[in-house]
C-alpha positions in Angstrom: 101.3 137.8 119.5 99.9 136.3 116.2 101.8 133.4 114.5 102.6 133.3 110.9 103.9 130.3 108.8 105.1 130.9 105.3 105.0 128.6 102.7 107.1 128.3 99.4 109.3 125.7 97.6 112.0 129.2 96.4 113.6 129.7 99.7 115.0 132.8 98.0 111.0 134.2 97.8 110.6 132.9 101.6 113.4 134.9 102.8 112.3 138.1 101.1 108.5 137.6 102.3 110.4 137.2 105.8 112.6 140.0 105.6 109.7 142.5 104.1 107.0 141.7 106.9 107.6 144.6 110.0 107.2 141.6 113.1 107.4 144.0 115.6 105.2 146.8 114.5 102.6 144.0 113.9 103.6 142.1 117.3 103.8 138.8 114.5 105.6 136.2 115.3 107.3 133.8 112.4 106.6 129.8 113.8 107.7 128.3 110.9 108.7 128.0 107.1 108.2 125.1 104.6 109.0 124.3 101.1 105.6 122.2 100.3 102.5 121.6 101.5 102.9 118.6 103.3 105.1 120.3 105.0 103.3 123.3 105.6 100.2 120.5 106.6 102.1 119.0 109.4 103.2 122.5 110.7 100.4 124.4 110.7 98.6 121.1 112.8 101.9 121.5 115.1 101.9 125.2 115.6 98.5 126.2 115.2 98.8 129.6 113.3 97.0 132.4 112.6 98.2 133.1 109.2 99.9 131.3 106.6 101.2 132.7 103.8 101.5 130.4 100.2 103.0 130.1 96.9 99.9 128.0 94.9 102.4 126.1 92.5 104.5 123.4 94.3 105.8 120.1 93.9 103.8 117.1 95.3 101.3 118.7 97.9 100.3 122.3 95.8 98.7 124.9 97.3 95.3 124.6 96.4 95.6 121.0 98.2 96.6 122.6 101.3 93.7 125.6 101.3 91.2 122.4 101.1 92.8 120.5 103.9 93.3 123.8 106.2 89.8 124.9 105.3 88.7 121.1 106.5 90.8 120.8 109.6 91.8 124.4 110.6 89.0 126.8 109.5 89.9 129.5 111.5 93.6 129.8 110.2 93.7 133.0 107.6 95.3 131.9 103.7 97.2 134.4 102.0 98.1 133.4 98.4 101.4 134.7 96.8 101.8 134.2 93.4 102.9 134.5 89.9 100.8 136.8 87.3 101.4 133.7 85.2 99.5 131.7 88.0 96.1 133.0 87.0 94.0 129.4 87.0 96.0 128.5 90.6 94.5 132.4 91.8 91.2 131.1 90.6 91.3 127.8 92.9 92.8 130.1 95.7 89.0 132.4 95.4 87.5 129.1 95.3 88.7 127.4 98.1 88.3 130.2 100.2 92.0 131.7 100.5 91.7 135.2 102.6 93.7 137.6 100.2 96.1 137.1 97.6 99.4 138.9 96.7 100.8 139.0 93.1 104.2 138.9 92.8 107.1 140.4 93.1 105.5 141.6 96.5 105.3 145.1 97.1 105.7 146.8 100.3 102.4 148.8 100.7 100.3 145.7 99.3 101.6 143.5 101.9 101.2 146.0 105.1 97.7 146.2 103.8 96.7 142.7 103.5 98.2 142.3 106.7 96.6 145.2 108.5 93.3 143.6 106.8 94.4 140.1 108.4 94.7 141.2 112.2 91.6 143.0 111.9 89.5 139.9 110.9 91.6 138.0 114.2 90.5 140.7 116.1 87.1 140.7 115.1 87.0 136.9 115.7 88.4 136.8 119.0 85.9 140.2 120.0 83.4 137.8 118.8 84.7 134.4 120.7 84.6 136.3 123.7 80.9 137.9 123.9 78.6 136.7 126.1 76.6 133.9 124.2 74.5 131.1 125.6 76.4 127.8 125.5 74.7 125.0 123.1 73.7 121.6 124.5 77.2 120.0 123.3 79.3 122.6 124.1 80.0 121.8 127.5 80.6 118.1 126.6 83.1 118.7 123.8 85.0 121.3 126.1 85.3 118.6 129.0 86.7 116.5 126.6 89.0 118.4 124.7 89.9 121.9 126.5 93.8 120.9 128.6 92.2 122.7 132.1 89.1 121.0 132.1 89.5 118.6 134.7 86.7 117.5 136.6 87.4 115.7 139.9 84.1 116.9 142.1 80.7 117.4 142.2 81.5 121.3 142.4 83.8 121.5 139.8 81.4 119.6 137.5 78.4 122.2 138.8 81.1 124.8 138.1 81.9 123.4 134.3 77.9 124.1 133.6 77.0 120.3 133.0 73.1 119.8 133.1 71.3 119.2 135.9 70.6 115.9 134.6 73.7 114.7 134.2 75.1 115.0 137.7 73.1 111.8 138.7 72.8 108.5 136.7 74.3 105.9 135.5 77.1 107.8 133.0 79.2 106.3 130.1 81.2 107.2 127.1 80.8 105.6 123.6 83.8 106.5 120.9 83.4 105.2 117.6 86.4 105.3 115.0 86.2 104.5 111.3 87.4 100.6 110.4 89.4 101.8 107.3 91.1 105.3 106.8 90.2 107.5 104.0 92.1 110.6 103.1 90.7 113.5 102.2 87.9 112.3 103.9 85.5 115.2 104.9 85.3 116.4 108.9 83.0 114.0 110.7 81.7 117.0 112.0 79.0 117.6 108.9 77.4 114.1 109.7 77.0 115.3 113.7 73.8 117.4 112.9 72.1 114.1 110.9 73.4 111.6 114.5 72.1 114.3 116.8 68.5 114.6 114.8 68.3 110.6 114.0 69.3 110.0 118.2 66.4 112.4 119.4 63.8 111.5 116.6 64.5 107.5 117.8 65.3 108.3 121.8 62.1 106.2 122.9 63.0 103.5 121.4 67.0 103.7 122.2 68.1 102.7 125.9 65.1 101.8 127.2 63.8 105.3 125.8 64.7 106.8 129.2 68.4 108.2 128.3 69.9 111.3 127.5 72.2 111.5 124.7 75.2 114.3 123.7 76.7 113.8 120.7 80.2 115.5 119.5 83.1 115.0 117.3 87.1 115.3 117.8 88.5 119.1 117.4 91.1 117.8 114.7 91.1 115.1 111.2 90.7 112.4 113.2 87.2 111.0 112.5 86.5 110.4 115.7 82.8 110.2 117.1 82.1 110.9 121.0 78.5 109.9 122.3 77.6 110.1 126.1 74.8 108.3 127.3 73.0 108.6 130.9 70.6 106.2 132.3 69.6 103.5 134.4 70.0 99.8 134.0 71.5 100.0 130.7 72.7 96.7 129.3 74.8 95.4 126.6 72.0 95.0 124.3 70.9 98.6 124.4 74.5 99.8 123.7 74.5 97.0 120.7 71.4 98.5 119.7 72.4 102.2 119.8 75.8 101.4 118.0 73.8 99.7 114.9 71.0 102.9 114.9 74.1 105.0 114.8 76.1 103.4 112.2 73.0 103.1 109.8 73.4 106.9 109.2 77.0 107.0 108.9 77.0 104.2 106.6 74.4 105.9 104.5 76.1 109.5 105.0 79.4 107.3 102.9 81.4 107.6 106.1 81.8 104.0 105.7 82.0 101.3 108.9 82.8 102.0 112.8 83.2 100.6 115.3 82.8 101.8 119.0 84.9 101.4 122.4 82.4 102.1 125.6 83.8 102.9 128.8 82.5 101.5 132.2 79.7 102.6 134.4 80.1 105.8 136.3 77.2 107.3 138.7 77.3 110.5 137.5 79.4 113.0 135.0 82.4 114.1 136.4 84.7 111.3 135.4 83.6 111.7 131.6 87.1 112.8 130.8 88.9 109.7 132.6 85.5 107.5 130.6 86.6 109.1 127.5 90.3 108.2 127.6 88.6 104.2 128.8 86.7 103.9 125.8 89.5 104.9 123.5 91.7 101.9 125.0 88.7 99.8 124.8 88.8 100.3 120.9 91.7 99.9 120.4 91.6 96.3 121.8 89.6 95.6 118.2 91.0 92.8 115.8 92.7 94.8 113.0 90.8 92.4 110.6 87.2 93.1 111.8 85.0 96.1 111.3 81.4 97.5 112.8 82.2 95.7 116.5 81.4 97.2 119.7 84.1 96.6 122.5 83.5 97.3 126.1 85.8 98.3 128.6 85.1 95.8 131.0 85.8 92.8 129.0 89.8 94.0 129.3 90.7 91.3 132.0 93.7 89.3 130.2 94.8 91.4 127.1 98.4 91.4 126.5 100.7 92.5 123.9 102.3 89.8 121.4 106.0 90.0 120.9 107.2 92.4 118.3 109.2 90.9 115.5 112.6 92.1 116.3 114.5 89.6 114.4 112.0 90.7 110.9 112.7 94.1 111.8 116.7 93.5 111.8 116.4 92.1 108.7 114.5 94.5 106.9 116.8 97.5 108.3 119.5 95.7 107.2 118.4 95.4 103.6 117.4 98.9 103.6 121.2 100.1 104.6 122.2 98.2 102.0 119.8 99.3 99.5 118.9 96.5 97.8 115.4 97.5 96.8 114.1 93.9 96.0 115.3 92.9 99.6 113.9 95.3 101.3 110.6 94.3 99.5 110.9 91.3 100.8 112.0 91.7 104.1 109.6 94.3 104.4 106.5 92.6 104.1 108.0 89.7 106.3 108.0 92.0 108.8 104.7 94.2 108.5 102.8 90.3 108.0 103.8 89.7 111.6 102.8 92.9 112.9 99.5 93.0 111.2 97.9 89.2 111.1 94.5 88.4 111.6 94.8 88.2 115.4 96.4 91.4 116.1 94.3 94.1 117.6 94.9 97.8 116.5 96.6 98.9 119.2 99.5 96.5 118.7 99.9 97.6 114.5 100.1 101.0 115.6 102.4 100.5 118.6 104.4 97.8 116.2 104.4 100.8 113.2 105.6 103.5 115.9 108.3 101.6 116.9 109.6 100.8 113.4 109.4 104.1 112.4 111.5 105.2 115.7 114.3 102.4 114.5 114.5 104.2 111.0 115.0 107.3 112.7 117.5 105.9 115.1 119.8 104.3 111.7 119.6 107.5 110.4 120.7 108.8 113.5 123.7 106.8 112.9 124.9 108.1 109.1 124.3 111.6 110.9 120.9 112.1 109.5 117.2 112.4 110.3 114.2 110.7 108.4 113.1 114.5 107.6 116.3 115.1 106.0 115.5 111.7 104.1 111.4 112.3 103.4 110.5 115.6 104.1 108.3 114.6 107.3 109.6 114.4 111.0 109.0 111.0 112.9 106.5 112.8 115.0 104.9 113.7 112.3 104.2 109.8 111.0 104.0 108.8 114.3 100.5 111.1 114.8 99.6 109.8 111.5 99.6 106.1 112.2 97.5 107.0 115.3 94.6 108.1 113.0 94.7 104.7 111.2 93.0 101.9 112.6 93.6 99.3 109.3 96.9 97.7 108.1 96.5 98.8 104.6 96.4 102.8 105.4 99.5 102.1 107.8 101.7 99.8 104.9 100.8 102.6 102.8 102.3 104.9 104.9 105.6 102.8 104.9 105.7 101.1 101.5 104.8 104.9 99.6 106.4 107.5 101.8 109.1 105.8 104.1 111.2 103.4 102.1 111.0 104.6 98.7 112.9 108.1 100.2 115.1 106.3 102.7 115.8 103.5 100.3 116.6 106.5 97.8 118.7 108.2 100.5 120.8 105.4 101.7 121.1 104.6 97.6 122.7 108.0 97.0 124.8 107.8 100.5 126.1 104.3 99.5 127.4 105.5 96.0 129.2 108.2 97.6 130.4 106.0 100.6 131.4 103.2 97.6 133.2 106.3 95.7 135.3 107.0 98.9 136.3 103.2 99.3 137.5 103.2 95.1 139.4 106.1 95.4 141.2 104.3 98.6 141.6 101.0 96.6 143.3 103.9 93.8 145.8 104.7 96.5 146.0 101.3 97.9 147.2 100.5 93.9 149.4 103.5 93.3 151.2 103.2 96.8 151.6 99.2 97.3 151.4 97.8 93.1 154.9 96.2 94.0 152.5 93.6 96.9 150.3 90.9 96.0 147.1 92.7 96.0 143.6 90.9 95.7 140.2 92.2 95.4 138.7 89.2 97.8 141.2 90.6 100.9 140.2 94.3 100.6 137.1 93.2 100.4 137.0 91.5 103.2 139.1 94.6 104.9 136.3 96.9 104.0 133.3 94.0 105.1 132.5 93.9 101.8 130.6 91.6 99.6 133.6 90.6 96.9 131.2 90.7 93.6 129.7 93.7 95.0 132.9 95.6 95.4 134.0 94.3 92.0 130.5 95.8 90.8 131.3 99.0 92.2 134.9 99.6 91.4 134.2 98.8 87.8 130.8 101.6 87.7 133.4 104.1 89.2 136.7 103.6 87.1 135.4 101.9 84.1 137.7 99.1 84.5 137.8 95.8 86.2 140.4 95.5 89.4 142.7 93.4 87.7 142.4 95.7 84.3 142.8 98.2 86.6 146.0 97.2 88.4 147.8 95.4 85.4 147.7 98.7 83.4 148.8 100.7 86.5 151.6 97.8 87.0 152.7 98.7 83.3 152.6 102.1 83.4 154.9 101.7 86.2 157.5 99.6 84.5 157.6 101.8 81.5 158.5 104.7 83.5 161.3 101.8 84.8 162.7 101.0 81.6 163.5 104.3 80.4 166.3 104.2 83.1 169.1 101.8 82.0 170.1 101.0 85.7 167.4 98.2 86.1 167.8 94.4 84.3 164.3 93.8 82.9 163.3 90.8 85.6 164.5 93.4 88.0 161.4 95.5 86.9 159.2 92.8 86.5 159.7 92.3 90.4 159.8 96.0 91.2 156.2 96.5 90.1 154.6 93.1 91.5 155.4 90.1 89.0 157.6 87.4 90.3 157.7 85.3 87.4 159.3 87.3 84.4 157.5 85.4 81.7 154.8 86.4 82.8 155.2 89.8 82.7 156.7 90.3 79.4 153.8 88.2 78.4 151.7 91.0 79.9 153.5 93.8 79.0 153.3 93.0 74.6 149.7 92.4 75.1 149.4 95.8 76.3 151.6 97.9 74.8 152.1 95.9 71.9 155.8 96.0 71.7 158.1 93.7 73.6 160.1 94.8 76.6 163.2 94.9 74.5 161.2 97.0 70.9 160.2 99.4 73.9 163.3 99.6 75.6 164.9 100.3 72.4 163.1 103.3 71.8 162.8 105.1 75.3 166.0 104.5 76.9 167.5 107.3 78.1 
């Protein structure tokens, strides 16, 4: 069963692209639907499809963004373009980047079944094609022990099995990953520099590792940047790894991939623990100082490394200022709190760990006004939680925080508080109209509510357009009009009946108001 994911910000247009495709006759399967591209981005990573179908003209992330970053990081998933004749420079960008068909709309019936019959043959084609006999390349076996879920090696036979050369089986075996020192997006897949590593390793192998080594070179399956080497020998030292490292970041440097740094794993004798290697030289590097770039980390230096203590009482703080929605506290407590998760001793396993867990206390507040932070930005927790694993430097992860995550949960919890603040005016309105006779004061339903006094003053003033005591005096009068139009009640009778023990007062009160005294009005509305 192929899986489709259909992308548009009218979810009117989505339903009738949904409702017009013939699932079953097609054996299609419908994974997802999004109303952007970032969106779309972080589904089609999470559910892999094998065709997408999307509107070119949408708010923030458009469609000829997502094309580029699909083509980049998911090549082999098939674009289909649905637009607008009025779209014509967006269908453009769509040939350009690559898009398999396009679709004008409206969408007719015929014109979809054929781009669709045209999209399952080029799958089919692709997977007759995937599954042909062909001789596997020298890296091929490397990157699929590595990165394939059943390739687990724990024997000599099973590594014989898994096609590993001869010359691996034997030797002294390790695992070099090298990450980039700051994140880029948009960055190009690492995997158009691995041709110019593989040529510059073998054109320099005599003078690398005592010039007795064997070298295999591949990249991560996904945007992560990531760079694998595996190295055998014999006798290998620090030095030659030092050495190796600095040949190999000469040519990403000059290829603009900027600096990395590497993690190496510990020795192994021959090539069937590469996978468990792998996973101990990504710890390794991640056991680098967030504030240092091009250094090379080994596995067995990780004797005494601990975590420092999160923050907690920063983080409190901050999510305190954000419920409250004071955007020039949660400026300030925000960068409080990221300063003591990303200081100059930290390594980069502790920011990311640190950012991970201050997303997942967003998401639990949320939780708690019965929302989620995808209602609030658009992107799930999991979603930001893979991202911040792809950034090794504090600037790329505050960005992700100070650009994405507070501006639309500060903006949310903004919109929720006026509404919340509405629904405690309207009670103070009721708490006027049923008990005016009572001493009322704003500081004690303040404090009733938990409330800030000046800010509840603030807020009852931007809903009703009046002060509290404006608010209540005028209701207080309106009350004792309606009073003295009945000739049963002495006029300090009144004055207590709506709330005013001393009379003087209140006549005072009531000519300032109406502009009559008690007796002129009484004198003209007695019934």
């Amino acid at each position: 069963m192929r899986k489709v994911i259909i992308v548009d910000d009218e979810k009117w247009i989505r339903r009738g692209l949904i409702s017009s495709i013939p699932w079953d006759r097609f054996d299609l399967e419908l994974v997802g639907e999004a109303g952007d591209g970032e969106e779309a981005y972080a589904m089609a990573l999470a559910e892999k499809p094998d065709l997408l179908f999307l509107d070119m003209r949408m708010p923030g992330l458009d469609g000829k963004q997502l094309i580029g970053m699909l083509n980049r990081d998911m090549p082999e998933v098939l674009t289909v373009v649905v637009s607008g004749y009025s779209d014509f420079e967006y269908m453009k960008e769509a040939i350009r980047h690559k898009a398999f068909e396009y679709l004008l709309k409206p969408v007719k019936k015929e014109e979809l079944i054929a781009v669709l019959e045209k999209a399952l043959a080029e799958l089919q084609r692709r997977d007759e094609e995937k599954h042909s006999p062909q001789v596997e390349s020298k890296e091929d076996w490397f990157r699929r022990i590595l990165y394939q879920a059943d390739a687990s090696l724990e024997s000599h036979e099973e590594a014989a099995e898994a096609a590993i050369p001869e010359g691996w089986l034997l030797g002294e075996t390790y695992v070099l990953v090298g990450q980039p020192d700051t994140f880029r997006d948009g960055s190009e897949s690492i995997n158009k520099v691995i041709p110019l590593l593989r040529e510059h390793v073998h054109r320099n192998q005599p003078f690398l590792c005592k010039g007795t080594c064997q070298f295999v070179i591949t990249a991560a399956p996904d945007a992560r940047q990531e760079l694998v080497v595996a190295i055998v020998g014999e006798r290998l030292q620090q030095e030659d790894f030092n050495k190796f490292c600095q040949s190999v970041r000469s040519v990403l440097e000059q290829s603009g991939r900027g600096s990395y740094s590497f993690g190496i794993s510990n020795k192994q004798l021959d090539a069937h623990s590469l996978r468990h290697s792998y996973a101990e030289a990504g710890r390794a590097l991640k056991r680098k100082k967030l504030h240092t770039t091009g250094t090379v980390i080994f596995a067995d230096n990780d004797k005494n490394s601990q975590l420092a203590a999160y923050p907690q009482e920063k983080e409190n703080a901050f999510l305190l200022a954000l419920q409250v929605g004071s955007r020039e506290g949660v400026q300030q407590e925000f960068d409080k709190l990221f300063a003591g998760i990303s200081g100059n001793d930290v390594t980069v396993d502790y920011l990311q760990r640190s950012a991970m867990l201050l997303v997942h206390s967003i998401e639990k507040q949320l939780r708690g006004i019965e929302t989620r932070l995808e209602e609030a930005c658009g992107v799930s927790s999991l979603v930001y939680t893979e991202r911040i694993k792809r950034r090794n430097d504090a600037a790329s992860v505050k960005h992700i925080f100070a650009e994405e995550i507070i501006p639309s949960v500060l903006a949310y919890y903004l919109r929720s508080n006026e509404k919340q603040g509405e629904k405690i005016v309207r009670g103070i309105q009721k708490l006027i109209e049923t008990h005016y006779d009572q001493p009322l004061s704003l500081h004690h339903i303040a404090d009733s509510h938990y409330m800030n006094t000046d800010y509840l003053s603030r807020l009852f003033k931007k809903t009703t357009g009046q002060n509290f005591v404006d608010y209540l005096t005028d209701f207080r009068i309106h009350k004792s009009k309606e009073l003295m139009k009945l000739s049963t009640y002495k006029n300090y009778e009144i004055a207590q009946m709506v709330g005013y023990e001393d009379y003087r007062y209140f006549s005072q009160i009531f000519k300032k108001k109406t502009g009559m005294t008690i007796g002129e009005y009484r004198e003209n509305n007695v019934k």
